[in-house]
N, C-alpha and C positions, 0 to 999 in steps of 0.2 A: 796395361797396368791398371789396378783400383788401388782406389784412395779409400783409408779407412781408417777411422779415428776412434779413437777409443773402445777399441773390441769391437767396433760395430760396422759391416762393411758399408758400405753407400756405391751403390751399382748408379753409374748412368747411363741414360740408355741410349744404344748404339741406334744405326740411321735406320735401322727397320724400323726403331722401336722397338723392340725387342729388347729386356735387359739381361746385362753377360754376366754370367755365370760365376759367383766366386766362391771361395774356400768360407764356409761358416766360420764367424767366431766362435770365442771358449769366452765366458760370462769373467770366468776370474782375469781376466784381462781388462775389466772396465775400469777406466780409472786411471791409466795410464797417463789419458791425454796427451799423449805425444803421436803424430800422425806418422804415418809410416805407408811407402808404398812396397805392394805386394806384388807378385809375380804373377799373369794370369795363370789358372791353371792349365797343367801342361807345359810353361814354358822355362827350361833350364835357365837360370841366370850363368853366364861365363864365367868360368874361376872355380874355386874349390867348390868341397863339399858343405862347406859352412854357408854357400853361398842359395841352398836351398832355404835357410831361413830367413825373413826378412831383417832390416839392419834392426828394426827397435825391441827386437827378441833377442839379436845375437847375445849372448854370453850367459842366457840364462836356460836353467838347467830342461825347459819347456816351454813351448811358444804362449805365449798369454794371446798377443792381441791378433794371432793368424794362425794356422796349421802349419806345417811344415807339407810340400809339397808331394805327392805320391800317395797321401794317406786320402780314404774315399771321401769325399764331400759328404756332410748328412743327409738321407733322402727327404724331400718333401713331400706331403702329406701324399700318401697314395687316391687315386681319385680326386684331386681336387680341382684338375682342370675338367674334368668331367661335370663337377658340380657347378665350377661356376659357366659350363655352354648350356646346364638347363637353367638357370637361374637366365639368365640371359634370354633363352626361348620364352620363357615366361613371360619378363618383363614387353619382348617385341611383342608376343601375341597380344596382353593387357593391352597397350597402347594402340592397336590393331582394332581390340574390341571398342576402347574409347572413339577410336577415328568411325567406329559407328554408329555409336551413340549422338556424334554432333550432327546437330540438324543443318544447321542455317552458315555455313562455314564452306567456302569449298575447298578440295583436295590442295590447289595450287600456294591459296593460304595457311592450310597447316602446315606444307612443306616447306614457307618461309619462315613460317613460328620455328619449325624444328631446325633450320640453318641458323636463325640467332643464337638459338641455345648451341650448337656447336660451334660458334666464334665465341662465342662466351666463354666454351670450355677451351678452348685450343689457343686464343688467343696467350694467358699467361703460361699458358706450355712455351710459345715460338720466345716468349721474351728470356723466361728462365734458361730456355735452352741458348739461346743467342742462335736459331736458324735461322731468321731472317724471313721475307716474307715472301719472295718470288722463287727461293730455290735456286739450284745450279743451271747455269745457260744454258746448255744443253740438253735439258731436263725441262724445261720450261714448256713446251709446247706437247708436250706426254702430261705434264701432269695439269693442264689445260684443259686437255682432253678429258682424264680421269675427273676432275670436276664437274665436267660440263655432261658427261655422260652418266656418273655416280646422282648427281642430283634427277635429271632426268628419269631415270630409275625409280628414283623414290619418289617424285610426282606421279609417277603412271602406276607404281606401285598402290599411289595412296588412292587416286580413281578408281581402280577394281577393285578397293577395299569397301568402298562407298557403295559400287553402282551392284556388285555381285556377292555370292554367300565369302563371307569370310573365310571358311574351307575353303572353298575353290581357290583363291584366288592365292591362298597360301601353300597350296599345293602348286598348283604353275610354276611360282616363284623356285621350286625346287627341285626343278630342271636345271637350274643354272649350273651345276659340275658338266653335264653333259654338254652345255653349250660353249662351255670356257676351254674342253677338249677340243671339241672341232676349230673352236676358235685360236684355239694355241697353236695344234695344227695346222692351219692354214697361213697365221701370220708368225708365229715363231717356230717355224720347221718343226712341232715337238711331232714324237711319235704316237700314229690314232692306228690302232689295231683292231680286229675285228671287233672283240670285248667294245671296244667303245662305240662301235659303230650298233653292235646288239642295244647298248646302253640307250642311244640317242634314241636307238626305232623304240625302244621302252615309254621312254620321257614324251614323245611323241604322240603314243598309245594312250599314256594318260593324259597329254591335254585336250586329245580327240573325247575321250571318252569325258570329260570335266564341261568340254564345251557342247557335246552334241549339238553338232549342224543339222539343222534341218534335211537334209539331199540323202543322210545316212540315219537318221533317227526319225524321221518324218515331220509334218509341220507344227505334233504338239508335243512340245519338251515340258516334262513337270521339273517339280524342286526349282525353279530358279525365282529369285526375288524380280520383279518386275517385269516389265517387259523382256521379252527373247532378245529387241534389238541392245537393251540395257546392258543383257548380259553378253552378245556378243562385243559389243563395245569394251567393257570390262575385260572379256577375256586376253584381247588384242592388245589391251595397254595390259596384262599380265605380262604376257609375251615379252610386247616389245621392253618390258621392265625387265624381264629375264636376260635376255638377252645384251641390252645395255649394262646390267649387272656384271654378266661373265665378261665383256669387253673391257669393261675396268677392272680385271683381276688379270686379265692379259698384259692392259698398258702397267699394271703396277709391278708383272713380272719382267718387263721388259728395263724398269726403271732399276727395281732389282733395289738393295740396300744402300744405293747412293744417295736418297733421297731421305729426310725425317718423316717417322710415321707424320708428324703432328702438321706437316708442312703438305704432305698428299690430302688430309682433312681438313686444314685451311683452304687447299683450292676448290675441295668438295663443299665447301660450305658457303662460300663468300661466291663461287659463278652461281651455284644453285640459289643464292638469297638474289642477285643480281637478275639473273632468269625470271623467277619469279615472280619480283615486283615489275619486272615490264611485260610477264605475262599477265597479270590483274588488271596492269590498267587497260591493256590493251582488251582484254573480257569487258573491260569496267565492274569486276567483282570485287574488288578491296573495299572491305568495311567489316568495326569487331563487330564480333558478334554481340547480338542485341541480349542475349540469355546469359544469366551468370554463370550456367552450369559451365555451357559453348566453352566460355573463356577456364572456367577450372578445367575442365579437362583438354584443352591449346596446351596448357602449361603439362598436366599429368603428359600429356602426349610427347611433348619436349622431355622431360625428364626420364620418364618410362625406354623413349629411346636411346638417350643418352648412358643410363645406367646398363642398357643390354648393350648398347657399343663397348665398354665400357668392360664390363664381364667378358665377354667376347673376346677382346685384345687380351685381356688377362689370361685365357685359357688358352689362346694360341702360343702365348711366351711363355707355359710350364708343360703343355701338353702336345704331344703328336698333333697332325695337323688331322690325317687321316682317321682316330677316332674320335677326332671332335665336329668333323663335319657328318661322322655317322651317327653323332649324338645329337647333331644339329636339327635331326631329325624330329625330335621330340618338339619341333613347331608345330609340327601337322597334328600331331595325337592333345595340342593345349586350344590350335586351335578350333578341331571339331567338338573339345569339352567344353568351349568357351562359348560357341555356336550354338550347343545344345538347350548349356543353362542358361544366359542371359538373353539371348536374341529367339530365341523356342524355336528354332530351324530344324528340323532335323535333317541331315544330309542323305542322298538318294545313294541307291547301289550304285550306280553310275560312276557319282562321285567316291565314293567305297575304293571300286574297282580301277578310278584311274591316279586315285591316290596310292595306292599299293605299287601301281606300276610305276611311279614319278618317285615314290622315296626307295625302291627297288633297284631301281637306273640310279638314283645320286648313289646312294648307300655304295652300291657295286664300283661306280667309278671312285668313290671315296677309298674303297676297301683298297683294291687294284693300284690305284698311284701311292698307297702308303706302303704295300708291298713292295712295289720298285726303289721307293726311299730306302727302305729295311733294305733291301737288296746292295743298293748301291752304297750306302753305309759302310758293309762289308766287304765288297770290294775295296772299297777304299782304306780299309786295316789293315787287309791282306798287302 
């Protein structure tokens, strides 16, 4: 059932996160103010034929404040969840480029700057909603997990932003379809098919080709910022970013919609803030930064993030999941522009070559699991 008040529906949102779906209102309906509950769509109400209208329409000659049921929903804007997964790529890349412009900062403390601004934001979500703050018992040690690993991620994420070419390191990162297959596979029985196993030897292909190891490229690698061992270091916290990434897209599949979006990004933000400050002191790196720039862009970085989180959920709850992770794509192409113009890098064939094969391999597995949806969809009408 939604609740909908004067012409105007008010969706809230279910435990994905996710909001449900309802019948647009009719404008000349405003004004009514009398609240009235609507039938989801799809759903008969028992009893007569009168019974597809809601009760604060009944007797009049046309529904004001609801549709009548059967008649198609208005479409929303064609492309929009499109626009807002690049608006989103954008804003991740900007903050990306900012995390390399800070001098004097390290990685571990931006990623605590960037976990307050996500208590910040989530906090008046868990109140509004009344979720509560630990989640359902049985849920509780999954979505432990998902925090402790989701933050983890974006610390080693933020390290090879720092230590290696920003290309590179956001290419890595976009392995992670391939690695949430084999990982689905192996702890949620799903099915890995040849297709996915091409995919992975793809994704593979390009982190070799991104990292050139010396044993296969020889001992002078060009194109990389600093030292070889800098960049090898970077590459490995890519990796292992990648990887802890697709394991929290497993445990959240596992959690499945029992859980509120806003309460799986409370635990991701409050273990990763908790992590982190007893990872500084134990560095003994915690202290602000002495630069005023450092500190405006702490906050740009915080924000920048949060607005692509942000965009992101939005385009997942209008849009296919499958052409938005293939749109997602459009990180790599912002951020070799981003690499070009402000940091004067230009990126090597190498790296060319094993970005083509990393967003080849997601793209494919993207494509691939959005057909099986499409698929099973129709089965399921049938």
């Amino acid at each position: 059932m939604v609740l909908c008040q004067g012409g105007e529906a008010a969706a809230v949102p279910a435990a994905g996160g996710k909001e449900p779906e309802v019948p647009p209102s009719q404008e000349d309906g405003a004004g009514t103010g009398q609240p009235c509950l609507c039938p989801a769509p799809g759903m008969e109400a028992a009893g007569t034929e009168e019974s597809r209208v809601c009760g604060c329409c009944s007797g009049l000659s046309s529904p004001r404040c609801c549709k009548a049921l059967g008649t198609k929903k208005k479409a929303a804007c064609p492309g929009l969840g499109l626009v807002y997964t690049v608006l989103s790529a954008f804003l991740f890349s900007v903050a990306s480029l900012f995390l390399k412009k800070i001098e004097d900062v390290h990685s571990v403390e931006v990623s605590a700057f960037r976990c307050v601004f996500q208590m910040a934001f989530v906090l008046p979500g868990l109140i509004y909603y009344k979720t509560g703050f630990l989640g359902p018992k049985g849920k509780r040690i999954f979505l432990f997990f998902r925090g402790f690993l989701g933050s983890s991620a974006m610390i080693l994420l933020y390290y090879a932003f720092q230590v290696m070419p920003l290309a590179d390191a956001t290419v890595i990162t976009f392995s992670s379809p391939v690695f949430t297959s084999l990982l689905a596979w192996i702890f949620l029985k799903e099915k890995y098919s040849i297709w996915d196993l091409l995919f992975t030897l793809f994704a593979v292909t390009g982190v070799i080709l991104i990292a050139r190891p010396p044993f296969l490229f020889g001992s002078k690698v060009a194109g990389i910022e600093g030292s070889y061992t800098d960049h090898l270091k970077g590459t490995i916290a890519a990796i292992t970013s990648t990887v802890s990434s697709a394991s929290t897209f497993v445990i959240l599949r596992k959690v499945g919609k029992s859980v509120h979006y806003f309460v799986s990004v409370w635990y991701y933000a409050v273990i990763g803030l908790i992590g982190c400050v007893i990872a500084l002191f134990v560095m003994n790196e915690w202290r602000l930064p002495h630069c005023g720039k450092d500190r405006v862009l702490l906050i740009l970085i915080g924000l920048l993030g949060l607005g692509g989180q942000i965009f992101l959920t939005k385009a997942l709850q209008i849009e296919k999941a499958g052409p938005v992770a293939i749109m997602k794509t459009m990180d790599v192409v912002f951020a070799f522009i981003l690499q070009i113009l402000f940091l004067n890098h230009l990126p090597t064939w190498w790296t060319v070559g094993g970005a083509l094969c990393v967003v080849a391999s997601s793209s494919g597995t993207a494509i691939r699991k959005w057909r099986q949806t499409l698929k099973k969809a129709k089965q399921n009408e049938i």
